[in-house]
SEDREN-70218 format. One line per 8 residues: number of its first residue (from 1); for each residue x, y, z of C-alpha. Coordinates in steps of 0.2 Angstrom, whole numbers. Layout:
N
NUM> X,Y,Z ~ ...
//
This chain:
224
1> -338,-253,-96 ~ -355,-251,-85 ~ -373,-252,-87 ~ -382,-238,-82 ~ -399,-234,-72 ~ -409,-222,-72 ~ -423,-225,-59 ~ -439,-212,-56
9> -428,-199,-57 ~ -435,-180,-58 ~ -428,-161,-60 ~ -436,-143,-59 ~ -430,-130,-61 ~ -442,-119,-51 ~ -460,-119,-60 ~ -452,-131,-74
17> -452,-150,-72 ~ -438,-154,-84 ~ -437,-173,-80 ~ -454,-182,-75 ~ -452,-197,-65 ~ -438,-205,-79 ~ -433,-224,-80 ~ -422,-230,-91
25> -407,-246,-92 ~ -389,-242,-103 ~ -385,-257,-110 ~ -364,-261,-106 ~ -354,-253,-120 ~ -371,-248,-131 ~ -370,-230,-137 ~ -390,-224,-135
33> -395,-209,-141 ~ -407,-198,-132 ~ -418,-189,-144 ~ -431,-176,-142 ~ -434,-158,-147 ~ -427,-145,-138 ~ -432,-142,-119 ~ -436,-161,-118
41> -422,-163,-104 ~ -411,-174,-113 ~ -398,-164,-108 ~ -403,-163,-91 ~ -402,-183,-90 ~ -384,-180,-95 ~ -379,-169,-81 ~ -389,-177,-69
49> -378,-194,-74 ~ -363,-184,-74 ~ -366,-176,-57 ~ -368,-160,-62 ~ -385,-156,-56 ~ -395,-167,-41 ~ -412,-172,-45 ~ -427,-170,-34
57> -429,-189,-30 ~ -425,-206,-39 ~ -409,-215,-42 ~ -394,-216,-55 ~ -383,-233,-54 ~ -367,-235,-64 ~ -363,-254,-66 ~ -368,-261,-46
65> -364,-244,-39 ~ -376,-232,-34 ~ -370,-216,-37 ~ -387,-203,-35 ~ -401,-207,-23 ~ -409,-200,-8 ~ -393,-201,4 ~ -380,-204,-7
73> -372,-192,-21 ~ -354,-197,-28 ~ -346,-179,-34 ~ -341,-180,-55 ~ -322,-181,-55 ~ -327,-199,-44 ~ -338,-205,-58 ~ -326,-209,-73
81> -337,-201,-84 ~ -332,-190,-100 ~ -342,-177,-107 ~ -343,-167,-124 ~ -354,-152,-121 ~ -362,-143,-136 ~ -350,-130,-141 ~ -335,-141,-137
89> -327,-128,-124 ~ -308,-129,-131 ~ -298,-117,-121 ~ -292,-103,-136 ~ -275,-101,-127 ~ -268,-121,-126 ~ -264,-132,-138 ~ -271,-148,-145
97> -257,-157,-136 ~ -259,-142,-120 ~ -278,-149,-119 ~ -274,-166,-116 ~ -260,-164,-105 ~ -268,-152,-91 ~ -284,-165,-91 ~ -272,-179,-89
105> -262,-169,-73 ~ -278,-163,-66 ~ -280,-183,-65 ~ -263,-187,-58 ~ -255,-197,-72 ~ -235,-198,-68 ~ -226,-189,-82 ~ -222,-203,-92
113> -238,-209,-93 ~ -247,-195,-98 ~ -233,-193,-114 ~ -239,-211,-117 ~ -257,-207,-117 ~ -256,-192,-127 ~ -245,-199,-142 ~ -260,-215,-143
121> -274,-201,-143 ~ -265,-190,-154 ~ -263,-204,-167 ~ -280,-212,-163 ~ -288,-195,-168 ~ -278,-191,-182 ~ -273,-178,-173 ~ -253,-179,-172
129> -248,-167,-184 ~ -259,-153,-176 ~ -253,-157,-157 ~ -244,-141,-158 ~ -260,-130,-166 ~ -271,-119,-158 ~ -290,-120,-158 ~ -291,-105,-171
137> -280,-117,-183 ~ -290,-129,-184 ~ -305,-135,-193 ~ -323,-138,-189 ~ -317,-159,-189 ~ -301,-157,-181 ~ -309,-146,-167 ~ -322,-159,-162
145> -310,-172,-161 ~ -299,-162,-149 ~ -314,-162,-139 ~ -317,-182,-142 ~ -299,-185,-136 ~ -299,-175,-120 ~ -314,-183,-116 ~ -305,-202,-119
153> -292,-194,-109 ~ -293,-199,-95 ~ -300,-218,-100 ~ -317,-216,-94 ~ -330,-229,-92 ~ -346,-218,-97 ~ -347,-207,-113 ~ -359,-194,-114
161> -361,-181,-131 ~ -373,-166,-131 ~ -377,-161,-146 ~ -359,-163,-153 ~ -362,-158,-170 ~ -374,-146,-170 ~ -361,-133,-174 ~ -356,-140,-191
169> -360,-141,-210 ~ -371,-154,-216 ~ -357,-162,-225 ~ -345,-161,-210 ~ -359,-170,-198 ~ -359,-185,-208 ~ -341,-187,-209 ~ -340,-184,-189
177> -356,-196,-185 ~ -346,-210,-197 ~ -329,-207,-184 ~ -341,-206,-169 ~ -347,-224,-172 ~ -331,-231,-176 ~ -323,-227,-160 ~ -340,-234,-152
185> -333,-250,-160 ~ -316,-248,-156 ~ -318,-244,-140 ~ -335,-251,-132 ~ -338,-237,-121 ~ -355,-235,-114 ~ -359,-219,-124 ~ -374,-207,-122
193> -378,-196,-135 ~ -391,-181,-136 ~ -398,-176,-153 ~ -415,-166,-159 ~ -409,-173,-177 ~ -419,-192,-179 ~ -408,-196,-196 ~ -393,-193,-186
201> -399,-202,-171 ~ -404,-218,-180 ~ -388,-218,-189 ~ -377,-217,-174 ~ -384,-228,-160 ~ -386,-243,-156 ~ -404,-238,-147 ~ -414,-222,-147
209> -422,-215,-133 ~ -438,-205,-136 ~ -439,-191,-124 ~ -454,-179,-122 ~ -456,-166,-108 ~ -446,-176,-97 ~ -454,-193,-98 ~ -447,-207,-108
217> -461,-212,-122 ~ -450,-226,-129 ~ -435,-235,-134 ~ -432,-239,-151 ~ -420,-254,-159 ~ -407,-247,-175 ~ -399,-254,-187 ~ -381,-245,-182
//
C-alpha cells in the first residue's frame, strides 16, 4: 500500500490552467479526500495519478516509483490503481457477477482464481445474492457497490473515488460514506476521494485537501 506524490505538477487544457504547480504527499493507506468546488481540478489530480491524462511538467511517485515525469510515464493498467468514476459506468448488459469476471480476465487471473475472488468480493459487498442481477435491478446502494467491487477487483494498491455519491438521496449517502470508511479500515488501501460536499469530506477522510483553481491552499487533520 503506497505513498503517493505529487510534485509541481501542472495541466491545461488550452487557455485553462486546471492544475497550478501542485504538491502534495498520500500518507500509506490514509483515505484523503480532495475537496473543492467544481472546476477546481480535483478530478484532474485523479486522472493525472491514474495515467489517464499527462500533465505539462512535474512529477507523480507511487511508493519509491516514479510513475509521471519529464521522460518517464507508466501506462494505467501498469499502475495497480482502481478507480470509481462519478456515474459509476456499470455496463447495462452484464451482470454483477459478469462485471467482476471480465475485469478479473482482462487481468489474466486463472479460472480458478477469479471464482475465488469473486465469491469473497460478492460476500464482502453484500452482494452475493444479486451476483446474477442486472444493473437495472438494482438499487441506488447496491449499484455503487458493484462499482466499489470491481474496482477491489483486481486488488489494487491505489483507490481513487470521484464524486461517488453524488448520484444518490441524502439518506442513501450517508449509509454509503459509513460502508466507504469501513472498507478503508478493513482494507488500508491508499484511497483518494474527490467531493464538492465539506460534511461528507470531513466525515469520510482521514485528511482533507483544499483545492482552489488548481493550487493546494491546505491540508486539514479529521476526526474519521
Amino acid at each position: 500500500m503506497p505513498r503517493i506524490r505529487f510534485s509541481k505538477i501542472s495541466k491545461r487544457f488550452r487557455d485553462i490552467l486546471a492544475v497550478r504547480d501542485f504538491s502534495l504527499e498520500i500518507i500509506e493507506g490514509e483515505m484523503l479526500a480532495l475537496l473543492g468546488p467544481s472546476g477546481s481540478g480535483k478530478t484532474t489530480l485523479l486522472r493525472l495519478l491514474a495515467g489517464l491524462e499527462r500533465p505539462d511538467s512535474g512529477s507523480i511517485w507511487i511508493g519509491d516509483r516514479l510513475v509521471t515525469g519529464p521522460a518517464t510515464f507508466v501506462p494505467p493498467q501498469e499502475r495497480k490503481i482502481g478507480m470509481i468514476f462519478q456515474d459509476l459506468a456499470l455496463w447495462p448488459h452484464m451482470t454483477v457477477r459478469g462485471h467482476l469476471d471480465f475485469v478479473l480476465k482482462g487481468n489474466k487471473f486463472p479460472r480458478e482464481e477469479r471464482k475465488t475472488r469473486i465469491a469473497d468480493l460478492l460476500g464482502t459487498m453484500d452482494l452475493a445474492d444479486r451476483a446474477k442481477a442486472y444493473p437495472y435491478e438494482l438499487s441506488g446502494g447496491q449499484k455503487q457497490r458493484v462499482a466499489i467491487a470491481r474496482a477491489l477487483a483486481i486488488n489494487p494498491e491505489i483507490l481513487l473515488l470521484d464524486e461517488p455519491l453524488a448520484s444518490l438521496d441524502q439518506d442513501l449517502q450517508v449509509r454509503m460514506t459509513d460502508e466507504i470508511v469501513r472498507l478503508n479500515k478493513q482494507l488500508r488501501i491508499t484511497t483518494l476521494y474527490v467531493t464538492h460536499d465539506r460534511e461528507e469530506a470531513f466525515r469520510v477522510a482521514d485528511r482533507v485537501a483544499l483545492i482552489q483553481s488548481g493550487t493546494l491552499e491546505r491540508v486539514v487533520e479529521t476526526s474519521a
